[in-house]
PDB file with one MODEL, atoms N, CA, C and O in Angstrom:
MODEL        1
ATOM      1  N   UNK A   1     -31.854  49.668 -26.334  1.00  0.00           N
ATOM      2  CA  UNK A   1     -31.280  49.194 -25.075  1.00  0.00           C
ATOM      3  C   UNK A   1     -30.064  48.325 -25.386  1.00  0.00           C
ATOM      4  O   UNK A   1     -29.885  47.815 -26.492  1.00  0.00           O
ATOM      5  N   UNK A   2     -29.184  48.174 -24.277  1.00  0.00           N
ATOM      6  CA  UNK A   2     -28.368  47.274 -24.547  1.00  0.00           C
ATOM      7  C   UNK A   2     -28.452  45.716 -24.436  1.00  0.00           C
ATOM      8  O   UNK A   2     -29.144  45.034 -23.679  1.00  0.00           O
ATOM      9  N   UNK A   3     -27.500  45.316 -25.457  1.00  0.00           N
ATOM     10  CA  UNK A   3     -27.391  43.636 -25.441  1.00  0.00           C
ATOM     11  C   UNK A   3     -27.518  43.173 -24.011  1.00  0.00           C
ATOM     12  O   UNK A   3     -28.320  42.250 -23.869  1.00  0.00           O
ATOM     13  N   UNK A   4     -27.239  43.370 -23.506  1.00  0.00           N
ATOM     14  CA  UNK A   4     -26.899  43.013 -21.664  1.00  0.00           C
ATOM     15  C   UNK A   4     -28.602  43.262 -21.082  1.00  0.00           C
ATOM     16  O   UNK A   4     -29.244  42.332 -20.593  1.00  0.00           O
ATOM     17  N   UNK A   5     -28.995  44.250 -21.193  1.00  0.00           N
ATOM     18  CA  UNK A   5     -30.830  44.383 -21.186  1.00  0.00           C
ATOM     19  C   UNK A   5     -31.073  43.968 -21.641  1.00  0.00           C
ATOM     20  O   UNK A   5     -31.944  43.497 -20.910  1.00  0.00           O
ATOM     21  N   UNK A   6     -31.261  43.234 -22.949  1.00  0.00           N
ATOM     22  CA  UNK A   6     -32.150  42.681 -23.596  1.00  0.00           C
ATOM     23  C   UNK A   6     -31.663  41.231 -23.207  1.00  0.00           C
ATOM     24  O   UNK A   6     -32.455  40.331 -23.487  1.00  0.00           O
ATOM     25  N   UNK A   7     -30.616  40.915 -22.674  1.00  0.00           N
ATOM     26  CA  UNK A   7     -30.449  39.179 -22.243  1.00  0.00           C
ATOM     27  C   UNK A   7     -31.242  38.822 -21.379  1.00  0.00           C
ATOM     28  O   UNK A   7     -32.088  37.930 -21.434  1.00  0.00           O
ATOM     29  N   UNK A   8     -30.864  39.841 -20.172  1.00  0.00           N
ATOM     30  CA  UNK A   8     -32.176  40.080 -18.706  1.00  0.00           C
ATOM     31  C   UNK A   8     -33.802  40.250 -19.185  1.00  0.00           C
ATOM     32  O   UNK A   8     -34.685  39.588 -18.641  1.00  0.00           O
ATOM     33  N   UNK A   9     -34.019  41.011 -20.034  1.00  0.00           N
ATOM     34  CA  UNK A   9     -35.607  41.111 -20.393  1.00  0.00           C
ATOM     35  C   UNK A   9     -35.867  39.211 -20.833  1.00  0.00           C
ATOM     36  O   UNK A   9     -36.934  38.640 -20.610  1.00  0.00           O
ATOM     37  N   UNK A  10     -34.672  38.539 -21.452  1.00  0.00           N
ATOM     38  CA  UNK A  10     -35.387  37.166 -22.027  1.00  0.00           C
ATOM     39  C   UNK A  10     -35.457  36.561 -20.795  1.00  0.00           C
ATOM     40  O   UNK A  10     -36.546  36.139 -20.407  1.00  0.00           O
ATOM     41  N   UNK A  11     -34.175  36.415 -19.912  1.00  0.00           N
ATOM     42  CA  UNK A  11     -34.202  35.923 -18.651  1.00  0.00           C
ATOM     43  C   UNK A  11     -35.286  35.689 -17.707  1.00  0.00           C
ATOM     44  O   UNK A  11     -35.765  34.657 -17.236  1.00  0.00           O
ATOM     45  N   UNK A  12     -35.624  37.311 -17.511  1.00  0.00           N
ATOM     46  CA  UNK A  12     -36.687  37.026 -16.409  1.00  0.00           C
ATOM     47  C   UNK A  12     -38.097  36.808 -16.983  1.00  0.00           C
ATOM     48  O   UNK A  12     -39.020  36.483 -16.236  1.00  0.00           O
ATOM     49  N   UNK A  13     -38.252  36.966 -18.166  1.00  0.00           N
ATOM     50  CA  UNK A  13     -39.702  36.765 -18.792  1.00  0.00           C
ATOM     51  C   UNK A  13     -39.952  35.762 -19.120  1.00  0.00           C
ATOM     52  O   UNK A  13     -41.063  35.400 -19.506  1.00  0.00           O
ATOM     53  N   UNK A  14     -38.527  34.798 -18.997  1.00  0.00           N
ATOM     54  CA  UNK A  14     -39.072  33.263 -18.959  1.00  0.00           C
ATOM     55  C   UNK A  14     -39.123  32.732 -17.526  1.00  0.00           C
ATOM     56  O   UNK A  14     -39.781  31.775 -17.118  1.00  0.00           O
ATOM     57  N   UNK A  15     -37.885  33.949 -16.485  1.00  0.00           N
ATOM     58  CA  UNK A  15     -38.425  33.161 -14.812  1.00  0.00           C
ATOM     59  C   UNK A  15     -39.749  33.445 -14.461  1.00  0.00           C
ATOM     60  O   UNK A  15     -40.349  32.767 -13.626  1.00  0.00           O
ATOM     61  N   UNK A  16     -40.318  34.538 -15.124  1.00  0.00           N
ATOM     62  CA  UNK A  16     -42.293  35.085 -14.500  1.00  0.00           C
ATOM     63  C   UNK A  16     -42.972  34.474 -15.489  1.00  0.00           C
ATOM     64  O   UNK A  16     -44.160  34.782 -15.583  1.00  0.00           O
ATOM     65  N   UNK A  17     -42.379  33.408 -16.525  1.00  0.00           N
ATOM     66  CA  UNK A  17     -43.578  33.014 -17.626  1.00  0.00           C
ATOM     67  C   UNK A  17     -44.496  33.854 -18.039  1.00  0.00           C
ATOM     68  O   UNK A  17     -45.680  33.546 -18.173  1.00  0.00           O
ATOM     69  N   UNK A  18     -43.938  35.151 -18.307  1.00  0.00           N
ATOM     70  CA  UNK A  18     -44.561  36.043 -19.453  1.00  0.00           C
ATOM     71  C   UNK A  18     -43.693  36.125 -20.370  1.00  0.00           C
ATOM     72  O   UNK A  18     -42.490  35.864 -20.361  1.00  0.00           O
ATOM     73  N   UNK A  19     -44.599  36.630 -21.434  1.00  0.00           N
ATOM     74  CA  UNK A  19     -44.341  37.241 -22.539  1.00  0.00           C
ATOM     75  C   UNK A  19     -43.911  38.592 -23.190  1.00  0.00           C
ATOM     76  O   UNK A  19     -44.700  39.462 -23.560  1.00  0.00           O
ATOM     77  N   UNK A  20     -42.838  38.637 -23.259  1.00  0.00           N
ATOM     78  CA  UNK A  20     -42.717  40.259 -23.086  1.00  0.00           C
ATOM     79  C   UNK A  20     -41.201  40.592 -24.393  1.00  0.00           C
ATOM     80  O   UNK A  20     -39.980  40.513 -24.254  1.00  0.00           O
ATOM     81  N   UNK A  21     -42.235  41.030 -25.777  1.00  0.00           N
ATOM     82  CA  UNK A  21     -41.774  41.252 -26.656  1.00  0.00           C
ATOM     83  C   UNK A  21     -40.748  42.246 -27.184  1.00  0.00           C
ATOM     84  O   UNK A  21     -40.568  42.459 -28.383  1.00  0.00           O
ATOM     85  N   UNK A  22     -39.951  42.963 -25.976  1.00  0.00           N
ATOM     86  CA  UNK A  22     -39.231  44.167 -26.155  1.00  0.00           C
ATOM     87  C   UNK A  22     -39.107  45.190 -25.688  1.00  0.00           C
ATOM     88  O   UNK A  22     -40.204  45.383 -25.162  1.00  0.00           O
ATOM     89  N   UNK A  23     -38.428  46.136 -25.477  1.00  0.00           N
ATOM     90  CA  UNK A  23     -38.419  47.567 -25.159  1.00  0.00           C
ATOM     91  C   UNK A  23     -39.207  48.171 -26.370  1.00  0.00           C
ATOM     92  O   UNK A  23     -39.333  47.820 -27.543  1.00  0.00           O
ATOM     93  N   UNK A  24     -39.834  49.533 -25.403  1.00  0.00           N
ATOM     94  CA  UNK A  24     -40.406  50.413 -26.757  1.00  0.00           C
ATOM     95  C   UNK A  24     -39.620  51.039 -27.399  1.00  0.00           C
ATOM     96  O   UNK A  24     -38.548  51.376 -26.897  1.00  0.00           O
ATOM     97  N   UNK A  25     -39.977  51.376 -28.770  1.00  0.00           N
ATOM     98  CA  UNK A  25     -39.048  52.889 -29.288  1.00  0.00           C
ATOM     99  C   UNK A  25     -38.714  53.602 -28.852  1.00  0.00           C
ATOM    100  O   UNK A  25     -37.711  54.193 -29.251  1.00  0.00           O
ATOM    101  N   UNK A  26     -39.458  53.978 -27.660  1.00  0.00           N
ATOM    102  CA  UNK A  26     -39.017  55.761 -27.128  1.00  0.00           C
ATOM    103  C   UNK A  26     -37.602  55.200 -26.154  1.00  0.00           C
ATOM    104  O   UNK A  26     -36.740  56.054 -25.946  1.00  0.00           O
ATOM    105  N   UNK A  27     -37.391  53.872 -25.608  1.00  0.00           N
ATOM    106  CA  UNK A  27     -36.346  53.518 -24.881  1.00  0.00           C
ATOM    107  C   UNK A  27     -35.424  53.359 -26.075  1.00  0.00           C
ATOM    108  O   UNK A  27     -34.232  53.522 -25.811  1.00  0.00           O
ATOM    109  N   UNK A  28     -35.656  53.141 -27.036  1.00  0.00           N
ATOM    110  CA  UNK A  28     -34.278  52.753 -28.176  1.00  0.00           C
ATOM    111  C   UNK A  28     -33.900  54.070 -28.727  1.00  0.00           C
ATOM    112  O   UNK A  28     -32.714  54.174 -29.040  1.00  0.00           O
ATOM    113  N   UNK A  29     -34.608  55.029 -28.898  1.00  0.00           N
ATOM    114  CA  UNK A  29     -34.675  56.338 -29.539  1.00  0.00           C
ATOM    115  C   UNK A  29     -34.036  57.329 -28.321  1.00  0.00           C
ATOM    116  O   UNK A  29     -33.329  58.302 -28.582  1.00  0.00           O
ATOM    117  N   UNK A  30     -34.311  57.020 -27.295  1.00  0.00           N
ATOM    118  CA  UNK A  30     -33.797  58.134 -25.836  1.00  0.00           C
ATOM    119  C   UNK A  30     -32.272  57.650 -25.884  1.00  0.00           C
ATOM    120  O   UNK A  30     -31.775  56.551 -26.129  1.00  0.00           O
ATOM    121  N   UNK A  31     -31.697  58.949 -25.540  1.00  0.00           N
ATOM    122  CA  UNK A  31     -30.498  59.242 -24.767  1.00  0.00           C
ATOM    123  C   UNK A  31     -30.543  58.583 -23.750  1.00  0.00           C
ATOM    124  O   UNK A  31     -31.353  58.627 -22.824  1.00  0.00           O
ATOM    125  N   UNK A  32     -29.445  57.798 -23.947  1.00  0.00           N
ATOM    126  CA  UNK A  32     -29.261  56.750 -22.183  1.00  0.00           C
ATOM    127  C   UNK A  32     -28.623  57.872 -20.903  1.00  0.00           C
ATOM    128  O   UNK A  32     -27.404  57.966 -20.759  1.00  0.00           O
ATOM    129  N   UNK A  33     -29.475  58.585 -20.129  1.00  0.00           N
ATOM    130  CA  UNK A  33     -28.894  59.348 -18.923  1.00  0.00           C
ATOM    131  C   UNK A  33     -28.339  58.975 -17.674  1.00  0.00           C
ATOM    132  O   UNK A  33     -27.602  59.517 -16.850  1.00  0.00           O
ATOM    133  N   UNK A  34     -28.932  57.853 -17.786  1.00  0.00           N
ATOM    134  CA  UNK A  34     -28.897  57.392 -16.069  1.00  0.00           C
ATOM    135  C   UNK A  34     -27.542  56.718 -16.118  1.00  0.00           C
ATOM    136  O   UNK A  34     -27.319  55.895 -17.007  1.00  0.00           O
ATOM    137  N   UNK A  35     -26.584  57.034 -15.174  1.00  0.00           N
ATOM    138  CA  UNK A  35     -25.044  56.459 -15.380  1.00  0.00           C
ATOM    139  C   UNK A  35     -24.693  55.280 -14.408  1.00  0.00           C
ATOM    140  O   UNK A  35     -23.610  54.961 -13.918  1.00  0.00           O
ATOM    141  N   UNK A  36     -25.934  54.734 -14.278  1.00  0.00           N
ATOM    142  CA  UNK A  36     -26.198  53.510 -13.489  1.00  0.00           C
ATOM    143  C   UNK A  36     -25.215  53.353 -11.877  1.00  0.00           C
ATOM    144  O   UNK A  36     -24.189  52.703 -12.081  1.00  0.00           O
ATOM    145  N   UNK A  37     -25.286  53.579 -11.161  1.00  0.00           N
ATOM    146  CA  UNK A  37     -24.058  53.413 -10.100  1.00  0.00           C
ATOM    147  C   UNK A  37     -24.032  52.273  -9.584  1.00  0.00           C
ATOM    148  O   UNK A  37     -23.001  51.839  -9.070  1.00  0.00           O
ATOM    149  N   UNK A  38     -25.258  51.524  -9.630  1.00  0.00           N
ATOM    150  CA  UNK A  38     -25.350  49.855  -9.001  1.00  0.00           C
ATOM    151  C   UNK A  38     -24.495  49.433  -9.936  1.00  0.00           C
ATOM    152  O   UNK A  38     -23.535  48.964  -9.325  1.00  0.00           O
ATOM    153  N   UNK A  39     -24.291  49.328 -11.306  1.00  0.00           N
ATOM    154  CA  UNK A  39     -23.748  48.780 -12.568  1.00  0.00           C
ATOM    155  C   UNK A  39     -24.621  47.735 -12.732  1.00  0.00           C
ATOM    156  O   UNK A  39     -25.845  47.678 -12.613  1.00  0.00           O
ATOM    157  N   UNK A  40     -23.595  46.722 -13.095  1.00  0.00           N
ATOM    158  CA  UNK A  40     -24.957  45.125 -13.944  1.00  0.00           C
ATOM    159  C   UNK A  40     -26.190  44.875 -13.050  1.00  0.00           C
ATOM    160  O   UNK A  40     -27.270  44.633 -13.588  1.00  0.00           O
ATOM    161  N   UNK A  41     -26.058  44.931 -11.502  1.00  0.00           N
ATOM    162  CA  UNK A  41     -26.864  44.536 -10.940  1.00  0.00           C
ATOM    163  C   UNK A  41     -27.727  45.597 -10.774  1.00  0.00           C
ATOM    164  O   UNK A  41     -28.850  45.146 -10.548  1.00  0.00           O
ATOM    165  N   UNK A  42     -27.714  47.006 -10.786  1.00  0.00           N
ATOM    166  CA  UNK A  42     -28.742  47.814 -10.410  1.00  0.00           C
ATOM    167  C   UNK A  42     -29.204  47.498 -12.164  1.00  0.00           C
ATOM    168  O   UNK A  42     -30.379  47.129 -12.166  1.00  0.00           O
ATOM    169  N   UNK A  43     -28.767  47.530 -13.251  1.00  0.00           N
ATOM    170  CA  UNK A  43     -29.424  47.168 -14.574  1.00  0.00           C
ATOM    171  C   UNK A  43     -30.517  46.204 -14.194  1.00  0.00           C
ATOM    172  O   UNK A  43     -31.685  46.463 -13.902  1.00  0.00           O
ATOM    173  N   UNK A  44     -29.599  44.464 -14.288  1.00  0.00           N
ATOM    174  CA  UNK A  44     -30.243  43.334 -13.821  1.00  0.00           C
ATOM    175  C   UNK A  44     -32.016  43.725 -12.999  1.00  0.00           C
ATOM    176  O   UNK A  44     -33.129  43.618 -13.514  1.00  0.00           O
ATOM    177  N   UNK A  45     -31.638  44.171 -11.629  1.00  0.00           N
ATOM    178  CA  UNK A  45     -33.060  44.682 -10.848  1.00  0.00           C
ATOM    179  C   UNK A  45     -33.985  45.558 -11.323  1.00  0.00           C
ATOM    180  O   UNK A  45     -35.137  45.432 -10.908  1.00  0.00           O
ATOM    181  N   UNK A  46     -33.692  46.557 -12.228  1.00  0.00           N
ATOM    182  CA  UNK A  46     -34.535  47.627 -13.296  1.00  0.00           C
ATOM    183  C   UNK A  46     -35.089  46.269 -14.506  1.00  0.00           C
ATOM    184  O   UNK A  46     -36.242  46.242 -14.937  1.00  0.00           O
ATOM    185  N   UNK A  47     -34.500  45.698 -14.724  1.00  0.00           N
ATOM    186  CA  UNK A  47     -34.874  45.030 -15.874  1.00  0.00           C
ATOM    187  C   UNK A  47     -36.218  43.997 -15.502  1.00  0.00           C
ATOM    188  O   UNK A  47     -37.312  44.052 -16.064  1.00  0.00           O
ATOM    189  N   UNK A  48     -35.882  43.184 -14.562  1.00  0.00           N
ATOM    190  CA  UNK A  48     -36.612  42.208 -13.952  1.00  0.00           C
ATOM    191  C   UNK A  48     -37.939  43.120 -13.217  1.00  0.00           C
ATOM    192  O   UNK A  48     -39.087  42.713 -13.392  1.00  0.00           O
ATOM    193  N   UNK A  49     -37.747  44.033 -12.615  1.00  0.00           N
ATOM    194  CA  UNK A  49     -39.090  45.103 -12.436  1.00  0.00           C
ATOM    195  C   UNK A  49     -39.719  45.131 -13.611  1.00  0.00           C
ATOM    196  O   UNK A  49     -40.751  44.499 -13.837  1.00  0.00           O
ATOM    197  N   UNK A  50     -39.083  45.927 -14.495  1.00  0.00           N
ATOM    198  CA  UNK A  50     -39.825  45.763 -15.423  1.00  0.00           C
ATOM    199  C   UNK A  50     -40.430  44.912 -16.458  1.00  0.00           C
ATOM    200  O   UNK A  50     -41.174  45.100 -17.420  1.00  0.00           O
ATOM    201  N   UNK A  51     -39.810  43.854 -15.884  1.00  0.00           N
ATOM    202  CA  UNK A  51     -40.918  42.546 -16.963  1.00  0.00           C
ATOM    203  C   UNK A  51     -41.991  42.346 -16.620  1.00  0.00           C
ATOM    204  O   UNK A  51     -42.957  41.948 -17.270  1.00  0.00           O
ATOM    205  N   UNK A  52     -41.832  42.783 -14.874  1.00  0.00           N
ATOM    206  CA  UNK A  52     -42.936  42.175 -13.882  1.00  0.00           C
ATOM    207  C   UNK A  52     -44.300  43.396 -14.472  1.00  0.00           C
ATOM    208  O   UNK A  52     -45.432  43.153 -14.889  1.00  0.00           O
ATOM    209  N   UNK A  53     -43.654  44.578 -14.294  1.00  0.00           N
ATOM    210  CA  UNK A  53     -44.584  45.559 -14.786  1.00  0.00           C
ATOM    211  C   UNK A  53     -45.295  45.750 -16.277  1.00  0.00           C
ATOM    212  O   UNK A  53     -46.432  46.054 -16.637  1.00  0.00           O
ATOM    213  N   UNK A  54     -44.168  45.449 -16.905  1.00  0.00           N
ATOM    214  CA  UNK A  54     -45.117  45.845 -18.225  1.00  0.00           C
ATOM    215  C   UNK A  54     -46.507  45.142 -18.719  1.00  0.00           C
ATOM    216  O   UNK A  54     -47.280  45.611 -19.553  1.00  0.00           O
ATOM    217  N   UNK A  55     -46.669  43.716 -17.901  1.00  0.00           N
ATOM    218  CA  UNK A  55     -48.402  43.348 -18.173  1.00  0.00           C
ATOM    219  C   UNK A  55     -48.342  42.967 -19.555  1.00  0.00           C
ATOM    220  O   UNK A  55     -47.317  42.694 -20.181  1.00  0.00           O
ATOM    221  N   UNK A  56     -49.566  42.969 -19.996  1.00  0.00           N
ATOM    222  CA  UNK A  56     -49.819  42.068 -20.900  1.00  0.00           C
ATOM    223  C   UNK A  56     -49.491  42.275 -22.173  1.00  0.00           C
ATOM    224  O   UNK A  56     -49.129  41.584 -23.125  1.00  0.00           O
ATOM    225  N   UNK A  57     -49.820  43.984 -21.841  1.00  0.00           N
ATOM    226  CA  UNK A  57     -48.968  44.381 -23.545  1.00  0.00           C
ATOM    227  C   UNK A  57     -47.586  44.006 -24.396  1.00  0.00           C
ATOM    228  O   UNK A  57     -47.260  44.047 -25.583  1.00  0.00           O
ATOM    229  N   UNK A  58     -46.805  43.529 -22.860  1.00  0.00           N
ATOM    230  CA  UNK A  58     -45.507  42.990 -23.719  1.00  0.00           C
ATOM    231  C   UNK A  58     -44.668  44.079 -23.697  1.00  0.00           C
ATOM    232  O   UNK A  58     -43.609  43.472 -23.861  1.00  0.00           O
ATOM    233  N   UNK A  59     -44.369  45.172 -23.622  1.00  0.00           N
ATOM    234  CA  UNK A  59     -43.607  45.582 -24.460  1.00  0.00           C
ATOM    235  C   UNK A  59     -43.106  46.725 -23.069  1.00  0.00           C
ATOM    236  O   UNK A  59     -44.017  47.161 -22.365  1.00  0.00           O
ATOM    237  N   UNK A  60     -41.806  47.098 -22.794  1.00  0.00           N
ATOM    238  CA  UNK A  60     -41.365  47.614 -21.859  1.00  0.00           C
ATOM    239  C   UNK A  60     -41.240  49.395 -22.335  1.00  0.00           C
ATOM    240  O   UNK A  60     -40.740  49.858 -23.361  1.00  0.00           O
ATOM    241  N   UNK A  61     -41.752  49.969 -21.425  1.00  0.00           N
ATOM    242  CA  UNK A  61     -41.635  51.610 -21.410  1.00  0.00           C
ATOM    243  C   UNK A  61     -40.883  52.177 -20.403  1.00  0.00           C
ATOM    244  O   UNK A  61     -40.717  51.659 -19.299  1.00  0.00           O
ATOM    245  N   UNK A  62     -40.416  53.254 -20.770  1.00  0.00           N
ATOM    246  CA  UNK A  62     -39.778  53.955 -19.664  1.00  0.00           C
ATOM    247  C   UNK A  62     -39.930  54.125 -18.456  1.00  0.00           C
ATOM    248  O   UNK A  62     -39.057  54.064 -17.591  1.00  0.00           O
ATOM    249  N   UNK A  63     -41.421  54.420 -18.284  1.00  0.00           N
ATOM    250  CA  UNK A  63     -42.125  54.681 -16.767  1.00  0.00           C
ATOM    251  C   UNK A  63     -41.681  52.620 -16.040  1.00  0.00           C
ATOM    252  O   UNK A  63     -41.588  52.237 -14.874  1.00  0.00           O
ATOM    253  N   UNK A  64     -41.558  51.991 -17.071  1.00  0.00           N
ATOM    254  CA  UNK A  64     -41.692  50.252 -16.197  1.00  0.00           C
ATOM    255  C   UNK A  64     -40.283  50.774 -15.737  1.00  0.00           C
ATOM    256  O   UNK A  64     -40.110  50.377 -14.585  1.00  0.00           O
ATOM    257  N   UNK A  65     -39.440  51.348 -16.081  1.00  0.00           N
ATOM    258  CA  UNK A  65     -37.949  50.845 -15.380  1.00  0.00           C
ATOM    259  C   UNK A  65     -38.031  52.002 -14.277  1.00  0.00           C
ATOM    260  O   UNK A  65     -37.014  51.825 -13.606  1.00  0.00           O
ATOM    261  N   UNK A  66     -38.696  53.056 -13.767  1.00  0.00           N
ATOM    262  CA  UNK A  66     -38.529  53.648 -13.020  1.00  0.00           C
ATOM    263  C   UNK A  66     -36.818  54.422 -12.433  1.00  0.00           C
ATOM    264  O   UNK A  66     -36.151  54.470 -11.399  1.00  0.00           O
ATOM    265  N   UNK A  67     -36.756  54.822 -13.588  1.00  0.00           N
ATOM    266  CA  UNK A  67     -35.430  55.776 -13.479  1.00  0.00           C
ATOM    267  C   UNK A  67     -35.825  57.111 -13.550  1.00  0.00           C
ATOM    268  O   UNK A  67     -36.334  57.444 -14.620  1.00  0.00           O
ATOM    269  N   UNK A  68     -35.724  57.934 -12.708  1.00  0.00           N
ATOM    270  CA  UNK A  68     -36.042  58.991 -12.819  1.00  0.00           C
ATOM    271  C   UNK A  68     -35.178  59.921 -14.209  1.00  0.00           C
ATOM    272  O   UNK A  68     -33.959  60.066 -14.119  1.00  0.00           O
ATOM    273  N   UNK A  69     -35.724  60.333 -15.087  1.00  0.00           N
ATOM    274  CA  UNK A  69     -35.180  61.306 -16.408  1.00  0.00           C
ATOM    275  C   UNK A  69     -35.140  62.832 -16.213  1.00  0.00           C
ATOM    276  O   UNK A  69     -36.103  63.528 -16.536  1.00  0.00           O
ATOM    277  N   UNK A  70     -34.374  63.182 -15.849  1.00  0.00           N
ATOM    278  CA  UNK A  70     -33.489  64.980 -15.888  1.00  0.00           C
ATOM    279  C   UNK A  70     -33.914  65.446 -17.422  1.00  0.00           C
ATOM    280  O   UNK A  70     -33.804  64.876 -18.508  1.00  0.00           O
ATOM    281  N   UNK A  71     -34.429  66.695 -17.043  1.00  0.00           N
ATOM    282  CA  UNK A  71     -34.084  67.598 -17.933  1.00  0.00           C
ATOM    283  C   UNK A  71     -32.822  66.858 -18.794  1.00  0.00           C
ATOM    284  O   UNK A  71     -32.193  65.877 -18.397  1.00  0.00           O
ATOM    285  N   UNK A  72     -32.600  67.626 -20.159  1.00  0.00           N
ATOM    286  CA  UNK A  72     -31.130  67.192 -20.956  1.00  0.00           C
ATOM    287  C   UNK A  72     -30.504  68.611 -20.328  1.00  0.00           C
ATOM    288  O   UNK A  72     -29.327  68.488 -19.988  1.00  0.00           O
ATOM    289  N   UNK A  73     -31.038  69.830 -20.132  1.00  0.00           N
ATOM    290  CA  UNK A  73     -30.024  70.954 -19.568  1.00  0.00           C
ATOM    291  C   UNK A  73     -29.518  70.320 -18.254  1.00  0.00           C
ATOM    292  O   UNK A  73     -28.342  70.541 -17.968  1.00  0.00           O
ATOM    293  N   UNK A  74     -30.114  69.706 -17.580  1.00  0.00           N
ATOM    294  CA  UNK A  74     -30.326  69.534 -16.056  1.00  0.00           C
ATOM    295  C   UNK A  74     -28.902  68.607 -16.023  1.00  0.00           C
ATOM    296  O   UNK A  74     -27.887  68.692 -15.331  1.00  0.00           O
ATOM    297  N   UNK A  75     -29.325  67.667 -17.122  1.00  0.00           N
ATOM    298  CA  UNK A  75     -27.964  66.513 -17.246  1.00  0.00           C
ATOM    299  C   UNK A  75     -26.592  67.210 -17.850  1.00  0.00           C
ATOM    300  O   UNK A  75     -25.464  66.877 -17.486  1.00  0.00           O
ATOM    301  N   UNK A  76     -26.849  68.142 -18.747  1.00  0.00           N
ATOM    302  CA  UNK A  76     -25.819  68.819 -19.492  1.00  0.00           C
ATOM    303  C   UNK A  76     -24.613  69.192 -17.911  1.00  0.00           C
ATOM    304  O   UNK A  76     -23.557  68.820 -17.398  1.00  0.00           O
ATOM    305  N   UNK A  77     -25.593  70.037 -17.762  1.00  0.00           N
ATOM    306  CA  UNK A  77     -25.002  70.889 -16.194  1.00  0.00           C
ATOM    307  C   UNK A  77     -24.525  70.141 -15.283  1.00  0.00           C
ATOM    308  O   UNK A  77     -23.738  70.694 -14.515  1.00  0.00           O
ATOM    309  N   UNK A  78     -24.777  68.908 -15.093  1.00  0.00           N
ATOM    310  CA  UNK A  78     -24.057  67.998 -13.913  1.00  0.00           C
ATOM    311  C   UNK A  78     -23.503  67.124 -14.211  1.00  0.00           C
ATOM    312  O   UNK A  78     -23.174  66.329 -13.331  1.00  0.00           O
ATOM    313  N   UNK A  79     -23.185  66.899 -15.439  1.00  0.00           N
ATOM    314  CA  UNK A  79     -22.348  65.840 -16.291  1.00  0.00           C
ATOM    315  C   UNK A  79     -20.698  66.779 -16.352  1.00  0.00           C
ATOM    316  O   UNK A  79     -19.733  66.294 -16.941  1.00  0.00           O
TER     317      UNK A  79
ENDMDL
END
């Protein structure tokens, strides 16, 4: 993820006083698709959802940010 996500993941996990140790691999390892159209602030609001969501395990997954993921043909084709 980016520097800019990972400022927001420290941010809000100290405004909800959890603990929340990172994005997973499969978010550092994935192709970034989503071409964000909110920009910082639709980031910012995905990020802060997902601190709220990821629970106790700490650790943020794809399904917490709720971006819907295309096919890579699906994205190829409309990119």
């Amino acid at each position: 993820m980016s520097l800019l996500a990972e400022q927001f993941r420290i941010r809000f996990a100290r405004k909800h006083g959890m603990e929340v140790k990172g994005f997973s691999d499969q978010l550092h390892e994935r192709p970034h698709g989503h071409n964000w159209p909110g920009n910082v602030r639709e980031l910012q609001n995905v990020v802060e959802r997902a601190v709220i969501l990821c629970g106790e395990r700490g650790v943020i997954e794809p399904a917490h940010l709720g971006l819907a993921q295309r096919p890579d043909s699906a994205r190829r084709r409309w990119a």
